[in-house]
N, C-alpha and C positions, 0 to 999 in steps of 0.2 A: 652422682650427687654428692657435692662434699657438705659434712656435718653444718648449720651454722651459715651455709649460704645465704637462708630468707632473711637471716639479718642483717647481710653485708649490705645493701642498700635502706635497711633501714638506719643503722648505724653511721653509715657517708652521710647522710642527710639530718642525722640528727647530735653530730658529733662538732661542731665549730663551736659550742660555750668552752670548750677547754683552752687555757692559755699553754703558750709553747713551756716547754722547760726550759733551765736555766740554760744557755751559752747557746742555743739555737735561736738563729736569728731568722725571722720572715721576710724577704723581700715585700715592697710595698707591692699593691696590685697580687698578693699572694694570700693563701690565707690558710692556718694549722688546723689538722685534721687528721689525730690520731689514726684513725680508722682507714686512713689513706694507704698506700702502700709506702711513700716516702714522709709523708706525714705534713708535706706544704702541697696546697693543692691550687692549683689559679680558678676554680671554680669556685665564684661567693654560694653564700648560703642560699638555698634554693625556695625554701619553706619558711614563714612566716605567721604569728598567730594573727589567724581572725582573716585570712584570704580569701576565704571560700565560705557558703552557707550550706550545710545540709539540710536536708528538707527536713528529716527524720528531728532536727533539735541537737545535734550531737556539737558539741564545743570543736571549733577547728581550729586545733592547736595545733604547732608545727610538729609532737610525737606523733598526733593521731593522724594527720596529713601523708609522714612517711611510711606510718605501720598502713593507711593504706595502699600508695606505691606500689610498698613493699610486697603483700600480699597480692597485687595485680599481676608483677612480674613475677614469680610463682607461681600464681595461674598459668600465665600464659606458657611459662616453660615445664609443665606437667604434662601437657596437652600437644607438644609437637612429634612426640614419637606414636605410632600406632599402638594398639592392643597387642599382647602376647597373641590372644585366639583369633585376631584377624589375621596375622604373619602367620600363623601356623596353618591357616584354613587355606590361605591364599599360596603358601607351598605347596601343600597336599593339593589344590588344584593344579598347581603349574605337574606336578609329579604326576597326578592320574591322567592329565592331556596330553604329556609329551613320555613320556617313558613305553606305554602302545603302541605311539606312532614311530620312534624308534626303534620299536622289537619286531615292527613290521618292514622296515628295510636293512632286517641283519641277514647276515649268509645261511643263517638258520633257520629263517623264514623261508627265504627261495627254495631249499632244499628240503623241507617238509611242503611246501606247496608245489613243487613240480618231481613230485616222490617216483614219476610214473616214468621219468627218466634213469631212474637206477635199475628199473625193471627192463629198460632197452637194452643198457650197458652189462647189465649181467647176463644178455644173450652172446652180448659176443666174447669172444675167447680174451679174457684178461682187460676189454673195457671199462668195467667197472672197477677194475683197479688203479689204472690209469684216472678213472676222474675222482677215486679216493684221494689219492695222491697230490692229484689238483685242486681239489677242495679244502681236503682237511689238513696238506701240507706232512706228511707224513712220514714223507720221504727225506733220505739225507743229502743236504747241498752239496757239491760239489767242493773238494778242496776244503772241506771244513775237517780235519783230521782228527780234533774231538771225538767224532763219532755223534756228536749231539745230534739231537734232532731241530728243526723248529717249528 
């Protein structure tokens, strides 16, 4: 949000009584507006007194016409991002539904739920080392002359 925004469209709308300055010339079909970014704009004046009736009695003037614009599109761009507590509520659910179901297909899942296989291989002579080895990777590669493990 830059400072000063809700009045950029009240201000383009309410900015053609000014005449150009001195050596700046307007092409015809153009017309000066400070408030512009180049300050000639081809868009005439959009707002006019006395265009519209409100029901309420309020005078429709061409300020009051664009401060209400103004204020509409402010609305409306307040209201296109969600809430902080709906994004936060709505990651904590994506996190508590999916972070279980992928702790239930790790290698450390398998091997706390079928535990009853280390009890086989520790019968035989050096089997369960062999599936240490294979599981938990522990051993050293070949030709890795580091020494490292991985």
């Amino acid at each position: 949000h830059q400072p000063g925004l809700i009045n950029s469209p009240y201000n383009l709308l309410t900015g053609y009584h000014y005449s150009p300055p001195f050596g700046l010339d307007v092409p015809e079909g153009r017309y000066f507006n400070p408030y512009y970014d180049h300050m000639i704009i081809a868009m005439p004046p959009q707002l006019h007194d006395g265009m519209i009736e409100y029901e309420d009695g309020t005078p429709s003037s061409a300020p009051q016409m664009a401060h209400d614009v103004a204020e509409y599109i402010a609305y409306l761009g307040k209201n296109k991002a969600p809430d902080q507590k709906v994004v936060i509520g709505l990651m904590l659910a994506v996190v508590c539904t999916f972070y279980p179901i992928s702790y239930l297909f790790t290698k450390a899942h398998y091997v706390n739920t079928y535990s009853y296989r280390l009890e086989l291989y520790a019968v035989k002579s050096g089997g369960y080392k062999k599936f240490r080895e294979k599981m938990f990777k522990t051993h050293k590669v070949n030709g890795n002359w580091l020494g490292a493990y991985t």
